[in-house]
N, C-alpha and C positions, 0 to 999 in steps of 0.2 A: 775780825774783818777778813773780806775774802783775800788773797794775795793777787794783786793786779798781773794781767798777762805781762810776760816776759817780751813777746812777739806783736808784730805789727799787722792784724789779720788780713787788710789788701796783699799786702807784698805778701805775703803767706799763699794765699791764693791764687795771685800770679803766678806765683813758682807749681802752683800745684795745677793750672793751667798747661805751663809747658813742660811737666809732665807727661801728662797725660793728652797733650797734642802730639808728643815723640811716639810715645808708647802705645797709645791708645787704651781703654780704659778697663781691659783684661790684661793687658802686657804691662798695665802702671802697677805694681806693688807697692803696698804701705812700706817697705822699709825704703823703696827712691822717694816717694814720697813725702816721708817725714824727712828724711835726708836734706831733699831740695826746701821744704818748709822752713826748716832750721828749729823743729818741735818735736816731743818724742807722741810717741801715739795717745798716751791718756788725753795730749794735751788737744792732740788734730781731733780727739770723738768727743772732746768740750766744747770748743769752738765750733765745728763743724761738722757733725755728726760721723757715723759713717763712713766707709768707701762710696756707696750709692749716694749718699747726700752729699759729700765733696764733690763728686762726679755733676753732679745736679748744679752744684755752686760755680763749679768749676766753668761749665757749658753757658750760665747763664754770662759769670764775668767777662768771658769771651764773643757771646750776642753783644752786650753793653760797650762793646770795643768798635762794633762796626757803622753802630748806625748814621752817625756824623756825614761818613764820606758815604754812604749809599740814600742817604734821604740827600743829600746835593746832586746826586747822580740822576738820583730818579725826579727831579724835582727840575731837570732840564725840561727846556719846552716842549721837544719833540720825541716823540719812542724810540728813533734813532740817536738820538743824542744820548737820550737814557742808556738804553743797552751801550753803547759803544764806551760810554765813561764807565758805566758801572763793571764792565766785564776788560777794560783796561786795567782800574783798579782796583778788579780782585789779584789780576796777574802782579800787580807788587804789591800788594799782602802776604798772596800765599808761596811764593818765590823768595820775599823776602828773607835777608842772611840773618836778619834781627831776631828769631824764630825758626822753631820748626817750620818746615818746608808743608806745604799742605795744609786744610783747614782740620779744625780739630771736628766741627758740624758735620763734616764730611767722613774723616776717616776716625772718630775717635767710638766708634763700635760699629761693626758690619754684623755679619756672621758668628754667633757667638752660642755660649750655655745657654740651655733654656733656664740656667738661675739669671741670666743677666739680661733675659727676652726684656723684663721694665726698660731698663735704659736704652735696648736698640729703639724700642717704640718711641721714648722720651726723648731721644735725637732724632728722629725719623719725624716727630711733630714738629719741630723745630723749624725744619727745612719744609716742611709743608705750611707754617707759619708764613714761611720767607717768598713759596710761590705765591701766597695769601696775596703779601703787599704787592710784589709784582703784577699779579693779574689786576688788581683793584687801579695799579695804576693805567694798564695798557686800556681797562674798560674809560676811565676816562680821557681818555686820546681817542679813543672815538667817540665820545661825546662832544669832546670840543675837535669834532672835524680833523683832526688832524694826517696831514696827508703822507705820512712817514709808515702810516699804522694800516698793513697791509694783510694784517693776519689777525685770527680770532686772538682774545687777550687770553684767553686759559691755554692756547695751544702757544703762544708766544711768551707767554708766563714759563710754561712747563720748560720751552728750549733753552731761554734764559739763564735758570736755577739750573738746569742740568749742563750745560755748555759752562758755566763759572762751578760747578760741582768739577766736572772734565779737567778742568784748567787746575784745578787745585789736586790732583791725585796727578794727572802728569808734571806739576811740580814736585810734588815727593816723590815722584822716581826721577829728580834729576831733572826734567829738562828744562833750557833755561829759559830766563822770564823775554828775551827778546824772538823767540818761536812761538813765545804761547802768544804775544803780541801779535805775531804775524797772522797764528792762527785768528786769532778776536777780528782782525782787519778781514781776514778773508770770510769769516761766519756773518760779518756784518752786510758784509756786500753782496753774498748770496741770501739772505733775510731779506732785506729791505730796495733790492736792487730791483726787483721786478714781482708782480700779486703771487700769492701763495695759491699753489694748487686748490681746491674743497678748502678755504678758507673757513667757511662757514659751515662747514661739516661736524 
């Protein structure tokens, strides 16, 4: 008979999650890696293949963490109301003390090897995933008239994800979650305070 795991593969994951949120997924090495796992490496390329396929598990664990509070967010009546919760509560996500500072969709591969071009792509679809849901929803704010929705949805999709991207890299250098706040209040009111220039451009 096989010998059942020793280890618990969510909590394993997690761990290998905020990992590779601190580090990012060149600067993660398999020995902090299996370290924070609590596994020695035969066991992490059993379970989970890889560095690249941990990284892949890893990124999905952490999508599967968000959607809760952003399908409530976006699922307010108005496109004002959506941005304005959804980009409050990224600011205590990615500020949170609970976690690394920053998102990991964000910062866990930028500029890297072209051994590791896959994974920049494979997070870079991700967050283009995420302008997906955004736009689909601002396209229905104006279907159902909604009078909040002053901007094309692909160009107000696009500021959204990049403005809660913003908010999450100026949390990992430090600053704190009641300025990015401020920030959110002030982007909010210059968006939807008055029509967007070539709107429909």
């Amino acid at each position: 008979m096989a010998r059942p795991r020793e280890f618990d593969i969510d909590t394993a994951l997690d761990r290998a999650v905020d990992v590779f949120w601190e580090h990012g997924y060149e600067g993660a090495s398999l020995a902090q890696l299996t370290e924070a796992m609590g596994i020695n490496k035969p066991s992490m390329y059993a379970a989970f293949g890889d560095k690249r396929q941990l990284f892949e598990k890893a990124v999905q664990r952490y999508i599967a963490g968000g959607p809760a509070w952003e399908m409530e967010a976006f699922a307010l009546p108005t496109a004002r109301e959506a941005v304005t919760t959804f980009l409050h509560r990224t600011v205590d996500v990615v500020a949170s003390d609970d976690h690394p500072h920053g998102c990991l969709v964000v910062q866990g591969i930028g500029k890297c090897s072209p051994d590791n071009r896959p994974m920049r792509d494979y997070v870079a679809q991700q967050r283009a995933n995420a302008v997906e849901f955004i736009r689909e929803r601002f396209e229905r704010a104006v279907a159902e008239g909604d009078p909040t929705m002053n901007a094309d949805p692909e160009t107000l999709a696009l500021y959204t994800a990049g403005l809660s991207e913003g908010i999450a890299v100026r949390a990992n250098d430090g600053i704190p979650a009641e300025k990015l706040h401020r920030m959110v209040d002030l982007a909010v009111r210059g968006v939807f305070a008055q029509p967007v220039a070539n709107a429909a451009r």
